[in-house]
N, C-alpha and C positions, 0 to 999 in steps of 0.2 A: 375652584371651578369657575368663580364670576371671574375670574383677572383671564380665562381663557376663552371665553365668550367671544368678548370683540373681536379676538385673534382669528376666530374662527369664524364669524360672520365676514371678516374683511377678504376673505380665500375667496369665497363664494365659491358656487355651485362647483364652475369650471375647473378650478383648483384642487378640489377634493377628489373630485374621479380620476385623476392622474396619482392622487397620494396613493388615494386607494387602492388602485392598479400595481403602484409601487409596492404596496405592503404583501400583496397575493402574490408578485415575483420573488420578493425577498424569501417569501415563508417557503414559495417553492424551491428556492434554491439554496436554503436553509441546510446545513450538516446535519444528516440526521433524517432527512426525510428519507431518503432513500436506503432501501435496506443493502445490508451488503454483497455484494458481489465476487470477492473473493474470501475464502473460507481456508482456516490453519483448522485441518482435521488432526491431525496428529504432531508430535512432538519429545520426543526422547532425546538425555543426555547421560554419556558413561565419559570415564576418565580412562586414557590412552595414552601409554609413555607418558605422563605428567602435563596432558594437555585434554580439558573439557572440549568433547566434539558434540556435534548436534546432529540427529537423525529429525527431519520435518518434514511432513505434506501438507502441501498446500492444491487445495483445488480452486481455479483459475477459473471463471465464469463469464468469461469478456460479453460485454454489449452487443446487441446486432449493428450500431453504429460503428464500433471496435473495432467487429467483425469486420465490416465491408470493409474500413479503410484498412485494414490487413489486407484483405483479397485486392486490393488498389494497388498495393507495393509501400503503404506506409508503413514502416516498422512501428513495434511498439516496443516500449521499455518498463518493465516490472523492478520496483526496487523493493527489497525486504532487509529490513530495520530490525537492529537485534540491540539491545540495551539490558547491560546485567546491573543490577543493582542490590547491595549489603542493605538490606531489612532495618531500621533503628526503630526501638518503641516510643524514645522519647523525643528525638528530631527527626528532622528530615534523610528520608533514606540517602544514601552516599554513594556517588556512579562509581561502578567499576571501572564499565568499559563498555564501547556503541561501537559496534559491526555494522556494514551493509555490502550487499550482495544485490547483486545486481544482471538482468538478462536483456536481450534484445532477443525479439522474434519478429520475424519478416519471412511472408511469404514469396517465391521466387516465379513466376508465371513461366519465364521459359524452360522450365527443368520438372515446374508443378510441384514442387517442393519447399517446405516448411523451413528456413535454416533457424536454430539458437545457437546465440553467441550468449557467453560467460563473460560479460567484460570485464570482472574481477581478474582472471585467468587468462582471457581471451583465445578459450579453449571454445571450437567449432563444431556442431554438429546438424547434421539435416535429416529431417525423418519425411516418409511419404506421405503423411495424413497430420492436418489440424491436430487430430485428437492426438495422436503419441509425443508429438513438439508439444504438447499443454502439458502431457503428466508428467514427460523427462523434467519440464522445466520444475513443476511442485512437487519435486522429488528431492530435497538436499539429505545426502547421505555425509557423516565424517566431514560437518562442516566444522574446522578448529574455531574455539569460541574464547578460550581465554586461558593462561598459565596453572594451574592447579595451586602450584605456591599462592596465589592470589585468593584462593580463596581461603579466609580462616577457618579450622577447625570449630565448632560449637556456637557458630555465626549463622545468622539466616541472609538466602541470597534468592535474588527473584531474578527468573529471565522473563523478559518483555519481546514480544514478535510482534510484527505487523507487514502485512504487502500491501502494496499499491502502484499504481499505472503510474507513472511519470510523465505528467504533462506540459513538464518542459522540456522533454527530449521528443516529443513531438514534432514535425514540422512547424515553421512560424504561421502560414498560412491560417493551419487549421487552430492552432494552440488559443485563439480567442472565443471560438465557437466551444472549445474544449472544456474552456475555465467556467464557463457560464450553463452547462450545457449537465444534468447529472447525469448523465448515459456515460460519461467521459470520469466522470470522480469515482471509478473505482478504488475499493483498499478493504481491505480485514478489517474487523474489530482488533486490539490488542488482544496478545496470547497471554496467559503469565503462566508458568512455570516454576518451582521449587528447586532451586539448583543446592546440591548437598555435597557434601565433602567425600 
């Protein structure tokens, strides 16, 4: 504690109300402070012709800043993160296989219309209302996940989910206000899931 004395006498006053300032920015911008905004409510998989599919909702909770720059004509892009992993007790679990899926939604002012894009697929649809464009999109039905041969009989296997805003498919403009800003750091907790032979 005495070797940091002088260090800190030598700041003086001026010095310290900007750290300090600094520290109450950090904590607030801190991973974690803000609760989550998008929610994996549900999550089901069955094997089909010899291929694990995934049934999932997600409920999408965008920001009122979100909001507006939707209603602006900024698209936004949702990306969900799918990571299977073989369970080890004594090492480190072993990847399977990392999916992601991926949507754009943009509101259309001259038609009043919601369009989502699948840019996996890059299968197009437009609904009348915010609300039906939000629940098509946290709706994955029959998403193929991985070979079934891959998975061993009598082995333990975890699926991992997560959504989140993509803040680099934002405009440049706004993407610095975005990064700094938690209105803008939306995403799920991880999912995990029991995948079975």
């Amino acid at each position: 504690m005495a070797s940091t004395t002088p260090v800190l006498k030598s700041l003086g006053h001026n010095m310290l109300r900007p750290l300090g300032w600094l520290g109450l920015v950090m904590l607030w911008l801190a991973p974690g402070v803000q609760a989550s905004d998008f929610f994996i409510t549900g999550l089901h998989t069955e094997v089909k012709e010899g291929v694990y599919l995934l049934d999932a909702d997600i409920d999408y909770r965008f920001t009122d800043d979100a909001l507006q720059a939707l209603s602006n004509g900024v698209p936004l892009t949702v990306q969900v993160n799918i990571e299977i992993e073989r369970v080890r007790n004594w090492w480190f679990d072993a990847h399977v296989a990392t999916l992601e899926q991926r949507y754009s939604l943009q509101y259309h002012a001259l038609s009043h219309q919601y369009l989502l894009r699948n840019l996996n697929s890059s299968a197009f649809y437009s609904f009348p209302n915010y609300r039906a464009a939000v629940q098509a999109m946290g709706r994955l039905r029959e998403f193929p996940l991985v070979d079934a041969q891959l998975i061993v009989p009598d082995e333990s296997y975890r699926l991992l989910m997560k959504a989140e805003l993509d803040i680099e498919a934002l405009p440049s403009p706004l993407r610095p206000v975005a990064y700094i800003t938690p209105a803008w750091r939306l995403k799920s907790d991880w999912y995990s899931w029991s995948l079975t032979h």
